[in-house]
Biopython code that builds the backbone (N, CA, C, O; Angstrom):
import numpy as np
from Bio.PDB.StructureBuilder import StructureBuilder

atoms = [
    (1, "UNK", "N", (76.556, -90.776, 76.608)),
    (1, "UNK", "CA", (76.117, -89.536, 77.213)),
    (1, "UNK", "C", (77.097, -88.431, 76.865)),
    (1, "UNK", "O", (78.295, -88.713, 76.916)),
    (2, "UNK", "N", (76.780, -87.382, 76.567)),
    (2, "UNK", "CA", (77.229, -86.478, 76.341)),
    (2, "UNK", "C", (78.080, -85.700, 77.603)),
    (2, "UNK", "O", (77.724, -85.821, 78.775)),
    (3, "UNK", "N", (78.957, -85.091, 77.291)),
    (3, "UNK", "CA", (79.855, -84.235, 78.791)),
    (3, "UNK", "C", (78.968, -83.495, 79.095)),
    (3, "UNK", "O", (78.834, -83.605, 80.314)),
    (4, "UNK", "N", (78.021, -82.544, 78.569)),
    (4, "UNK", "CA", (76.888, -81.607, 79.272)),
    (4, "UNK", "C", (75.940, -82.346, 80.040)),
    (4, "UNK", "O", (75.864, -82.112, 81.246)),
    (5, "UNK", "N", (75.355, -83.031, 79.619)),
    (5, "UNK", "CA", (74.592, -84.074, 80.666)),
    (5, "UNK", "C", (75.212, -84.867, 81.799)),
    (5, "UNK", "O", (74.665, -84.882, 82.902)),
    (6, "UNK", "N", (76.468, -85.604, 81.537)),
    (6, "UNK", "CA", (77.552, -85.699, 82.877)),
    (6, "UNK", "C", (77.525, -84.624, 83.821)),
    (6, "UNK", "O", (77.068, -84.809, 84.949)),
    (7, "UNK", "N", (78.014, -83.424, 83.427)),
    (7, "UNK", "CA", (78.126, -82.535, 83.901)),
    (7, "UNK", "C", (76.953, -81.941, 84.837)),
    (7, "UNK", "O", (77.128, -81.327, 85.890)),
    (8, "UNK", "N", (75.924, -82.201, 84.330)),
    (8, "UNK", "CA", (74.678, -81.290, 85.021)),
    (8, "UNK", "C", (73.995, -82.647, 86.073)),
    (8, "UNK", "O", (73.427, -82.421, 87.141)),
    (9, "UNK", "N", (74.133, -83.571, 85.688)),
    (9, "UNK", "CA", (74.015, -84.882, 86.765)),
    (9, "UNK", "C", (74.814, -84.679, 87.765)),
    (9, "UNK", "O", (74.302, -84.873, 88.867)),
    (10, "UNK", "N", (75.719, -84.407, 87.751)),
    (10, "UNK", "CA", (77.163, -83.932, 88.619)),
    (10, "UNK", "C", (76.828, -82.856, 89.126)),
    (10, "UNK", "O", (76.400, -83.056, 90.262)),
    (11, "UNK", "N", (76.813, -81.914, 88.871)),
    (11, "UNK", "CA", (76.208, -80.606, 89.771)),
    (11, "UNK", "C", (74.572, -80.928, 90.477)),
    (11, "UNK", "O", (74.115, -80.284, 91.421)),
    (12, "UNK", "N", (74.017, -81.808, 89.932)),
    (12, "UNK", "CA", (72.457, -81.866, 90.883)),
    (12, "UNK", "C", (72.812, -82.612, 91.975)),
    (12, "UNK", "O", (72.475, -82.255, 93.104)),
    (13, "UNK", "N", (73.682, -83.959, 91.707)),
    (13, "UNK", "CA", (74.420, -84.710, 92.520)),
    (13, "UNK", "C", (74.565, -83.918, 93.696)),
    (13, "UNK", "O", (74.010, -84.107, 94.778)),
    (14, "UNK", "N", (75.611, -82.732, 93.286)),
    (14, "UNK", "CA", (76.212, -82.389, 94.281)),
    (14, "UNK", "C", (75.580, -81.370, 95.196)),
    (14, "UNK", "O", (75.989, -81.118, 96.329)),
    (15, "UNK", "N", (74.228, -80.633, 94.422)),
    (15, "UNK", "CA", (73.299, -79.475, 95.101)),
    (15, "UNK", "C", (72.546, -80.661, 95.967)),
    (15, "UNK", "O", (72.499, -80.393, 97.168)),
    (16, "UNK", "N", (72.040, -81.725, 95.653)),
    (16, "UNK", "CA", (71.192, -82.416, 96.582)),
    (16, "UNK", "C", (71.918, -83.148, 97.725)),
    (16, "UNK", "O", (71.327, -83.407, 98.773)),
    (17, "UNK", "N", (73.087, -83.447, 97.534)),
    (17, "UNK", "CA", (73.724, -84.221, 98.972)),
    (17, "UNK", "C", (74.467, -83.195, 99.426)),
    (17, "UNK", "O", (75.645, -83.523, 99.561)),
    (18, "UNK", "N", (74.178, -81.824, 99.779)),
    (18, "UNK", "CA", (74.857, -81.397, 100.747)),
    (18, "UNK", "C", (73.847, -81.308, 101.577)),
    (18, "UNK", "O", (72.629, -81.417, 101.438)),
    (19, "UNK", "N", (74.744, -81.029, 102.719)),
    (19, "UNK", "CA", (73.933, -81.407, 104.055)),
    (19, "UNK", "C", (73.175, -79.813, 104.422)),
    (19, "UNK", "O", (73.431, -78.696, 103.972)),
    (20, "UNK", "N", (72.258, -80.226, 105.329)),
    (20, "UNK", "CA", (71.349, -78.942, 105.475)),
    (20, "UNK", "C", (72.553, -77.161, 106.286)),
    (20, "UNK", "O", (73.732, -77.156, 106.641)),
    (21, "UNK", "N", (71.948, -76.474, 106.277)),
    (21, "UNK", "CA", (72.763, -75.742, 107.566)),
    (21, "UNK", "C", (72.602, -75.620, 108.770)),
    (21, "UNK", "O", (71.986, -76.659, 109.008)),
    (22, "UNK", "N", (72.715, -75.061, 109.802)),
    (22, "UNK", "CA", (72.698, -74.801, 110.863)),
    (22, "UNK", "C", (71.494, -74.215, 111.245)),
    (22, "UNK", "O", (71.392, -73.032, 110.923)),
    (23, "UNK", "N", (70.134, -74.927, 112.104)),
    (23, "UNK", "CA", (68.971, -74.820, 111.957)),
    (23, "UNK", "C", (69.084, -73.670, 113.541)),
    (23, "UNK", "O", (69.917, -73.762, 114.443)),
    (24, "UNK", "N", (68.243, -72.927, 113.449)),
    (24, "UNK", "CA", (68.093, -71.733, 114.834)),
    (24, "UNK", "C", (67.581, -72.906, 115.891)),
    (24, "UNK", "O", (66.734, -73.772, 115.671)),
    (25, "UNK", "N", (68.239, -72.709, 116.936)),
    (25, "UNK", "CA", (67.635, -73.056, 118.107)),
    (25, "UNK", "C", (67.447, -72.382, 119.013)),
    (25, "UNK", "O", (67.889, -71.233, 118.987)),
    (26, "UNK", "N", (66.589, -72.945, 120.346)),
    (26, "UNK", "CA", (66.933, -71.669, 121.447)),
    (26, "UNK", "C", (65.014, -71.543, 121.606)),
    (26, "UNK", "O", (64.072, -71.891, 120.895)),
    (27, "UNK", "N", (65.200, -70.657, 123.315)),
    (27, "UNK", "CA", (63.664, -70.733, 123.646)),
    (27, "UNK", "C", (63.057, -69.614, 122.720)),
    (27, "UNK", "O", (61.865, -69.480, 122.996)),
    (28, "UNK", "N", (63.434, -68.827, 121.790)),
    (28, "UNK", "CA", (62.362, -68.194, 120.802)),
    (28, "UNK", "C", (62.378, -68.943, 119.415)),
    (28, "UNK", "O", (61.762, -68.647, 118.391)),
    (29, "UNK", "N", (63.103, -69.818, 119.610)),
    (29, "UNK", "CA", (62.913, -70.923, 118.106)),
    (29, "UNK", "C", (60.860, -70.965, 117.877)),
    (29, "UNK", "O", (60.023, -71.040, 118.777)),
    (30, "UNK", "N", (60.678, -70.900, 116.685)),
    (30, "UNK", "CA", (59.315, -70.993, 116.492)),
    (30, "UNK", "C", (58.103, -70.399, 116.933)),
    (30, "UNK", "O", (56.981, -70.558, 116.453)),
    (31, "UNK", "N", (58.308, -69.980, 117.508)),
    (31, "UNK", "CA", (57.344, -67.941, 118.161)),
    (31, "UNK", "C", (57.126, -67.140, 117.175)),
    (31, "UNK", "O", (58.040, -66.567, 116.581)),
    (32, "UNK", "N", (55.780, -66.998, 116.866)),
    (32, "UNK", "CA", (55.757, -65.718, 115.977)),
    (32, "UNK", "C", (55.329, -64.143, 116.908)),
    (32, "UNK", "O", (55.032, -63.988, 118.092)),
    (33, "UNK", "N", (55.415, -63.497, 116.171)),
    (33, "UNK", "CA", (55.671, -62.208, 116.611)),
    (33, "UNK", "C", (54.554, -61.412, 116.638)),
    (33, "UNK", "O", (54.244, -61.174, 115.470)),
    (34, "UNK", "N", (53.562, -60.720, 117.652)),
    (34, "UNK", "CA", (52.656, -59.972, 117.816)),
    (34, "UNK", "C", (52.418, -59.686, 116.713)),
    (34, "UNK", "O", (51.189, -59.716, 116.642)),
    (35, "UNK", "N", (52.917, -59.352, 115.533)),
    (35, "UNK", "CA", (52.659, -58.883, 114.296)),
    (35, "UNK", "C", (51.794, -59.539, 113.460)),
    (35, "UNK", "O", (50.792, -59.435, 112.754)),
    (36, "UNK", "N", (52.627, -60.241, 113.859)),
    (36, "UNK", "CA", (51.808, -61.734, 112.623)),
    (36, "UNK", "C", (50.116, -61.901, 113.099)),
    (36, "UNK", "O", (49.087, -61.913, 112.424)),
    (37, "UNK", "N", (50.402, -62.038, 114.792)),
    (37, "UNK", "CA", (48.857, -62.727, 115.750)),
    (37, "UNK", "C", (47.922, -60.951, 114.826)),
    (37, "UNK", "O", (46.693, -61.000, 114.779)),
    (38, "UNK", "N", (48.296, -60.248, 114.503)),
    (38, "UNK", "CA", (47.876, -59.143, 115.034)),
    (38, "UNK", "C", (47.636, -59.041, 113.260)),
    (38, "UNK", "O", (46.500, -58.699, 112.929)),
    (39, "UNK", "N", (48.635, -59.317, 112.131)),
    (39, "UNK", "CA", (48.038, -59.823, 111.123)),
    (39, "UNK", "C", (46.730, -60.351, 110.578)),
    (39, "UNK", "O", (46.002, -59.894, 109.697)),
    (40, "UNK", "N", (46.606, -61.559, 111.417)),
    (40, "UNK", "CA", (45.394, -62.758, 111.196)),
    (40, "UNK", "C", (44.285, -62.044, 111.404)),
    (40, "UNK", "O", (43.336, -61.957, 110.625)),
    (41, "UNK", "N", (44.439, -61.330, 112.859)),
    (41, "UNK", "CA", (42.957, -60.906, 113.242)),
    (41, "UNK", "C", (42.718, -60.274, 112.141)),
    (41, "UNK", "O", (41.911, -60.833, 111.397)),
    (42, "UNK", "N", (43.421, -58.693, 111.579)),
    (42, "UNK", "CA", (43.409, -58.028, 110.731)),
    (42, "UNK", "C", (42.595, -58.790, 109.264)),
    (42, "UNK", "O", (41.560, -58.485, 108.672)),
    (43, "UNK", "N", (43.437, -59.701, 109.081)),
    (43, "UNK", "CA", (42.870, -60.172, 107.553)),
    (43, "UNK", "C", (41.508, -61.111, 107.963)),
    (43, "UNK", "O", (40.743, -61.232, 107.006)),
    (44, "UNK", "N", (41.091, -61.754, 109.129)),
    (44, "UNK", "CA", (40.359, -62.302, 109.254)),
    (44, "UNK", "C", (38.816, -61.354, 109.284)),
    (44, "UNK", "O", (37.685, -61.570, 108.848)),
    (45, "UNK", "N", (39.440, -60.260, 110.014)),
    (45, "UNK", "CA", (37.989, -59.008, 110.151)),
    (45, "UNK", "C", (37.680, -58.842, 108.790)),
    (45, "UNK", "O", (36.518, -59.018, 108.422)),
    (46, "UNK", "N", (38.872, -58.417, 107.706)),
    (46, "UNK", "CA", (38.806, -57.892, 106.129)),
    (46, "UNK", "C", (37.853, -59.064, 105.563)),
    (46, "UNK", "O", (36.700, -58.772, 105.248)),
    (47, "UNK", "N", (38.432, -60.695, 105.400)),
    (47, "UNK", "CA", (37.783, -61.563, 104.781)),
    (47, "UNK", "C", (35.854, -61.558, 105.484)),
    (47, "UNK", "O", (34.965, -61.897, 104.702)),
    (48, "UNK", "N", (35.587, -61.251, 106.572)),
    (48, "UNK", "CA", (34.116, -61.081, 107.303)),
    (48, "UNK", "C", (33.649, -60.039, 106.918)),
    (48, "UNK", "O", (32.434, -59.961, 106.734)),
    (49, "UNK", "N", (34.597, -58.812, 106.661)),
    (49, "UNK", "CA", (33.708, -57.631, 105.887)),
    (49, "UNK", "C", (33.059, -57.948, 104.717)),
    (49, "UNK", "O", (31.884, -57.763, 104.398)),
    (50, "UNK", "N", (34.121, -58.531, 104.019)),
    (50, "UNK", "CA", (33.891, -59.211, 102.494)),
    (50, "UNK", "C", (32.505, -60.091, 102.666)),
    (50, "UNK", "O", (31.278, -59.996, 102.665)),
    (51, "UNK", "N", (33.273, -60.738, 102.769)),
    (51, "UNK", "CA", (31.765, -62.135, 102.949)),
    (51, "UNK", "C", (29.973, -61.401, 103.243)),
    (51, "UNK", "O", (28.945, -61.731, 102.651)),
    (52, "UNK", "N", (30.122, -60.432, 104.262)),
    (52, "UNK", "CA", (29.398, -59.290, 104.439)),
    (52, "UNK", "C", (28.795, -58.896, 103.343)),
    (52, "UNK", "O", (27.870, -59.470, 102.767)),
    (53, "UNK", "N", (29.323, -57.906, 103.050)),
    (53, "UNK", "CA", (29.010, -56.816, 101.485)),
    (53, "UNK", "C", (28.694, -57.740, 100.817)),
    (53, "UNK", "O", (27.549, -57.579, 100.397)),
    (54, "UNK", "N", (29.320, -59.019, 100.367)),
    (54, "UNK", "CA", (28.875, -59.557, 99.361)),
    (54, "UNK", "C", (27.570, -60.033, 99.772)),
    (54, "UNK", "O", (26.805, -59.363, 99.079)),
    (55, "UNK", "N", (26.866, -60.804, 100.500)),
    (55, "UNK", "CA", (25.761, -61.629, 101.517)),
    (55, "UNK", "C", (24.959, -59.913, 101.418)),
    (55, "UNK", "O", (23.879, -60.150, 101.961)),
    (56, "UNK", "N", (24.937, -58.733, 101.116)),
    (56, "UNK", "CA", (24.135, -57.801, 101.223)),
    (56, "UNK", "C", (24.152, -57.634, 99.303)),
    (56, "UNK", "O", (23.109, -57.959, 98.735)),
    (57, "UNK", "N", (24.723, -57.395, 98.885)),
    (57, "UNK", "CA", (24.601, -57.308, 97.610)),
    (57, "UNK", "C", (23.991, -58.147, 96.854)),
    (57, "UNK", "O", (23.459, -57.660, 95.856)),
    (58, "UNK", "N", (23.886, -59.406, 97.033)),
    (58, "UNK", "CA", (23.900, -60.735, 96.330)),
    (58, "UNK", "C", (22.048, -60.678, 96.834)),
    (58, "UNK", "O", (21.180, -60.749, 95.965)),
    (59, "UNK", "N", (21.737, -60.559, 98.155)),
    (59, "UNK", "CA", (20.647, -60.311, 98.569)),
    (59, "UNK", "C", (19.964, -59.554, 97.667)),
    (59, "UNK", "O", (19.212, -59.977, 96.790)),
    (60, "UNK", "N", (20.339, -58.047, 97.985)),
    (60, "UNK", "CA", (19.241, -57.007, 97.227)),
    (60, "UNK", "C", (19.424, -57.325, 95.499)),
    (60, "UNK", "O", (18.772, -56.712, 94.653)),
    (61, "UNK", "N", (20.167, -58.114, 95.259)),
    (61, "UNK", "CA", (19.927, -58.185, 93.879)),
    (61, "UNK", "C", (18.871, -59.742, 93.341)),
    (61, "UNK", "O", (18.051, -60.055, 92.477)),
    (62, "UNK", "N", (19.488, -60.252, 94.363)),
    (62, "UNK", "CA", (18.154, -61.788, 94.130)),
    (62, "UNK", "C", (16.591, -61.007, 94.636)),
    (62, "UNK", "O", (15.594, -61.623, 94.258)),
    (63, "UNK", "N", (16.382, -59.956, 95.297)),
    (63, "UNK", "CA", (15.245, -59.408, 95.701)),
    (63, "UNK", "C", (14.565, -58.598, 94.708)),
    (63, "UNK", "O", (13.349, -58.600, 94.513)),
    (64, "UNK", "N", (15.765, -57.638, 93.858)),
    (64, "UNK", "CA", (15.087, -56.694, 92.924)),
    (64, "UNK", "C", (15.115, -57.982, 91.468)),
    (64, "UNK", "O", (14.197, -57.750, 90.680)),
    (65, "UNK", "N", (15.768, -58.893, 91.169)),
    (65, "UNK", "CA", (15.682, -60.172, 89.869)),
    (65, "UNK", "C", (14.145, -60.523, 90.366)),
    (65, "UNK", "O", (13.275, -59.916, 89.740)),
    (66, "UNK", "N", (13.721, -61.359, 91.337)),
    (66, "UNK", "CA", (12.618, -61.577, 91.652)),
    (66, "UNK", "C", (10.954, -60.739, 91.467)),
    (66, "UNK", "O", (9.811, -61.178, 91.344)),
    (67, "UNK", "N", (11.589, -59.253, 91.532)),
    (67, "UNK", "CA", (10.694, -58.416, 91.741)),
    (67, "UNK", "C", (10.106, -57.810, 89.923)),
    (67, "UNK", "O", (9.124, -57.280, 89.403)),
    (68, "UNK", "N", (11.253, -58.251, 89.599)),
    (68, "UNK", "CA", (11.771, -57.730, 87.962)),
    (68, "UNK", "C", (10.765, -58.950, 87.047)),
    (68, "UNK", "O", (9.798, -58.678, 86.334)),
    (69, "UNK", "N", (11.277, -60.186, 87.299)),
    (69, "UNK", "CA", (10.487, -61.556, 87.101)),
    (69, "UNK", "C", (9.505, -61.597, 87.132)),
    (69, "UNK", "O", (8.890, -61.905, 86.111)),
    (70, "UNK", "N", (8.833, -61.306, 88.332)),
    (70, "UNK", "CA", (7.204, -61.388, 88.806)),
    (70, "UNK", "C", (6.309, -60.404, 87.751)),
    (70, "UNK", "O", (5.227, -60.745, 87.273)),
    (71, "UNK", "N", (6.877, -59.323, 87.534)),
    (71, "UNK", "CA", (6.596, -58.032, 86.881)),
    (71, "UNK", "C", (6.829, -57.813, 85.333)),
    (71, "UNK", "O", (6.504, -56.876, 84.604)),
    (72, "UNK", "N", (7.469, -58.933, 85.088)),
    (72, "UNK", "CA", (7.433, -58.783, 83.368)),
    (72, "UNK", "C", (8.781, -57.932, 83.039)),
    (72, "UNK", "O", (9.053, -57.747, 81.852)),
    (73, "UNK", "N", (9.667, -57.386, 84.089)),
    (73, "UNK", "CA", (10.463, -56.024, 83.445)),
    (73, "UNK", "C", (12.340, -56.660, 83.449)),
    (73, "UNK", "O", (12.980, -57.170, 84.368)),
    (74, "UNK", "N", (12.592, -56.462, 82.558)),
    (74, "UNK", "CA", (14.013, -56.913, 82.237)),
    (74, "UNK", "C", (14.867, -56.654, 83.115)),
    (74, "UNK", "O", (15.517, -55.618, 82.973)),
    (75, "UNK", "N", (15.102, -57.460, 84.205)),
    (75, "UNK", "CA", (15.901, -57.486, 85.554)),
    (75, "UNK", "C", (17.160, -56.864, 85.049)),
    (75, "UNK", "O", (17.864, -56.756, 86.053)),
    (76, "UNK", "N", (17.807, -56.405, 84.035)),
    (76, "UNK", "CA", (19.067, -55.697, 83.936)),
    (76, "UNK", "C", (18.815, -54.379, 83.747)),
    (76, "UNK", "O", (19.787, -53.623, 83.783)),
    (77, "UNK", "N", (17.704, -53.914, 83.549)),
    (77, "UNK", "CA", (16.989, -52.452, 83.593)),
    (77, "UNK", "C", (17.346, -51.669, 85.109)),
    (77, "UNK", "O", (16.447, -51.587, 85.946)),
    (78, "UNK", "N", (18.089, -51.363, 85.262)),
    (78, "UNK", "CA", (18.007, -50.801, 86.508)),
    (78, "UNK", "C", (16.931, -49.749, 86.796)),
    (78, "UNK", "O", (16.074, -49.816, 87.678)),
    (79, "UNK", "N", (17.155, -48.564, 85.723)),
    (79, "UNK", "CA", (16.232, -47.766, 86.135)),
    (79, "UNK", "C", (14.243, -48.308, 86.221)),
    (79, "UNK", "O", (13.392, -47.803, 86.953)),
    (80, "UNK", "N", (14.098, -49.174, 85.448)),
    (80, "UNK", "CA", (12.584, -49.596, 85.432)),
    (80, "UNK", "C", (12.207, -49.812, 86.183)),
    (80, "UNK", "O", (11.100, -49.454, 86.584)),
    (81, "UNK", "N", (13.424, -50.898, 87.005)),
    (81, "UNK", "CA", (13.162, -51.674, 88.153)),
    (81, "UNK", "C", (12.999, -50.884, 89.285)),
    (81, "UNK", "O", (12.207, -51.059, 90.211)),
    (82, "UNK", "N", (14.003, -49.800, 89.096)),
    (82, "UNK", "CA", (13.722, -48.588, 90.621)),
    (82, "UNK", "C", (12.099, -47.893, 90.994)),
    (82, "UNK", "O", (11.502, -47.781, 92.065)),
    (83, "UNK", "N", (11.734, -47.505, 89.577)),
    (83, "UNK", "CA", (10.736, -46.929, 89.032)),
    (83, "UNK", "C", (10.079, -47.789, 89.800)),
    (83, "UNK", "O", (9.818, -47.511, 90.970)),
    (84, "UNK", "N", (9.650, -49.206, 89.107)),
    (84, "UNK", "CA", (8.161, -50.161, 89.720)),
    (84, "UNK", "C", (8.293, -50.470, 91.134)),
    (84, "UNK", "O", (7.278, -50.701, 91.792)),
    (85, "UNK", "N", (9.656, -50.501, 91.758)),
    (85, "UNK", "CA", (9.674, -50.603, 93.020)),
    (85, "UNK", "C", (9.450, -49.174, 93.974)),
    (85, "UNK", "O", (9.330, -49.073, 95.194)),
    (86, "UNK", "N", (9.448, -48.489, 93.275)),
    (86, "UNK", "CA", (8.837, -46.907, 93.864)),
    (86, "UNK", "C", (7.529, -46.920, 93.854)),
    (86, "UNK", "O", (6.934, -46.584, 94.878)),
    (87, "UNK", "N", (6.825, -47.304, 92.710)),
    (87, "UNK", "CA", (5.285, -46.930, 92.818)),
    (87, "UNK", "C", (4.844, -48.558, 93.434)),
    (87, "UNK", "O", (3.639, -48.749, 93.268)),
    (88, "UNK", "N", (5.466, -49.586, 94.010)),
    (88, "UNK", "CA", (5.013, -50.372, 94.510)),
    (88, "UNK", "C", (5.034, -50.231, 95.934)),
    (88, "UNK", "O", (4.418, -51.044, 96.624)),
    (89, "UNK", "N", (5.801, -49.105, 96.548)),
    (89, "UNK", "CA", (6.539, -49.159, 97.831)),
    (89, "UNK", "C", (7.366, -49.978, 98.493)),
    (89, "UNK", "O", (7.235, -50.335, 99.664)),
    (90, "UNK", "N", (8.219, -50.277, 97.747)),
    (90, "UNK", "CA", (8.859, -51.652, 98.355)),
    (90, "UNK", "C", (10.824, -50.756, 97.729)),
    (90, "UNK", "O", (11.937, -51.280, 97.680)),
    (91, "UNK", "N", (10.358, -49.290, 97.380)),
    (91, "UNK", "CA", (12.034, -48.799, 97.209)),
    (91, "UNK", "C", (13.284, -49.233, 98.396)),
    (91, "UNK", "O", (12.967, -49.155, 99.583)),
    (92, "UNK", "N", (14.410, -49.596, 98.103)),
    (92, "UNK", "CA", (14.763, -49.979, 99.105)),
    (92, "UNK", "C", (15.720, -48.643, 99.428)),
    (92, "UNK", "O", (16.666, -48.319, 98.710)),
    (93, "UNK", "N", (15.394, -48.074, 100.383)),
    (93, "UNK", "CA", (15.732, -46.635, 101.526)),
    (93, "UNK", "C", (17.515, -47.322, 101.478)),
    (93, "UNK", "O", (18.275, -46.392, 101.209)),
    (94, "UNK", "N", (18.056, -48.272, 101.613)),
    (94, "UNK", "CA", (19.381, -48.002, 101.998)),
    (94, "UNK", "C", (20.662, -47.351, 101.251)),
    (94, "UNK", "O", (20.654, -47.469, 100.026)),
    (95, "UNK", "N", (21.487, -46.847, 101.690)),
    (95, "UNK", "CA", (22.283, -46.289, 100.750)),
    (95, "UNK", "C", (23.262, -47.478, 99.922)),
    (95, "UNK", "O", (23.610, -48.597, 100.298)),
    (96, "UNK", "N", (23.611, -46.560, 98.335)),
    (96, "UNK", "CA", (24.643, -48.093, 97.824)),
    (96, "UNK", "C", (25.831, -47.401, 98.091)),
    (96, "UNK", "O", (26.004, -46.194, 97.922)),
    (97, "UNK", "N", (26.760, -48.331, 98.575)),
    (97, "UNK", "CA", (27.749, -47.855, 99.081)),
    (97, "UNK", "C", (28.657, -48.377, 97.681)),
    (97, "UNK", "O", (28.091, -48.595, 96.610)),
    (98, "UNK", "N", (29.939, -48.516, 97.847)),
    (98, "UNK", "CA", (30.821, -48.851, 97.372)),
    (98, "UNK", "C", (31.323, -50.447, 97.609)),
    (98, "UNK", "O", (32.150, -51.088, 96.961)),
    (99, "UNK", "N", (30.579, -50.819, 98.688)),
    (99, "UNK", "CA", (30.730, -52.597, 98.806)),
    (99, "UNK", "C", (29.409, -52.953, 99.128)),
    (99, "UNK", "O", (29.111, -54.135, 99.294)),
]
sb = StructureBuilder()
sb.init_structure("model")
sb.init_model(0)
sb.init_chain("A")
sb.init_seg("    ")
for serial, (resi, resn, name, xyz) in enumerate(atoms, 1):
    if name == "N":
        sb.init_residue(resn, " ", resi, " ")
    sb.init_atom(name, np.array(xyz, "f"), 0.0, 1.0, " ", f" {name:<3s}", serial, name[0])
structure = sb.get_structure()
């Protein structure tokens, strides 16, 4: 074996058997902080918006593919598709938002 490989066996040696440090104790040991509780809700509302918008998007687009299908007209046509769904009455009134 080479002295560099001694050597670096010897230093892992010695990074892995030292002993841990001085762990926090005490009655706020392991408590998280209003922040955090107040975090979760936060990202949990964001991930339900999501899931949302998408469950509305994913919708009106399996509705206007279908409508596109039935009709002969190349479901990536947007404008055609607006068009036949206008003179069919079936335009859909909602606004497109940004999600």
């Amino acid at each position: 074996m080479s002295t560099f490989t001694i050597a670096a066996a010897s230093a892992a040696n010695f990074v892995l058997a030292q002993s841990p440090g001085e762990t926090p104790v005490g009655p706020d040991f392991g408590k998280a902080s209003p922040i955090g509780l107040l975090l979760l809700v936060v990202l949990v509302i964001v991930v339900l918006f999501i899931g949302w918008s998408f469950h509305r998007r994913f919708s009106r687009f399996k509705r206007r593919q279908a409508f596109a299908e039935a009709r002969g007209i190349d479901p990536f046509d947007e404008k055609a598709i607006d068009e036949a769904m206008e003179k069919a009455g079936l335009k859909d009134q909602r606004k497109k938002n940004a999600f």
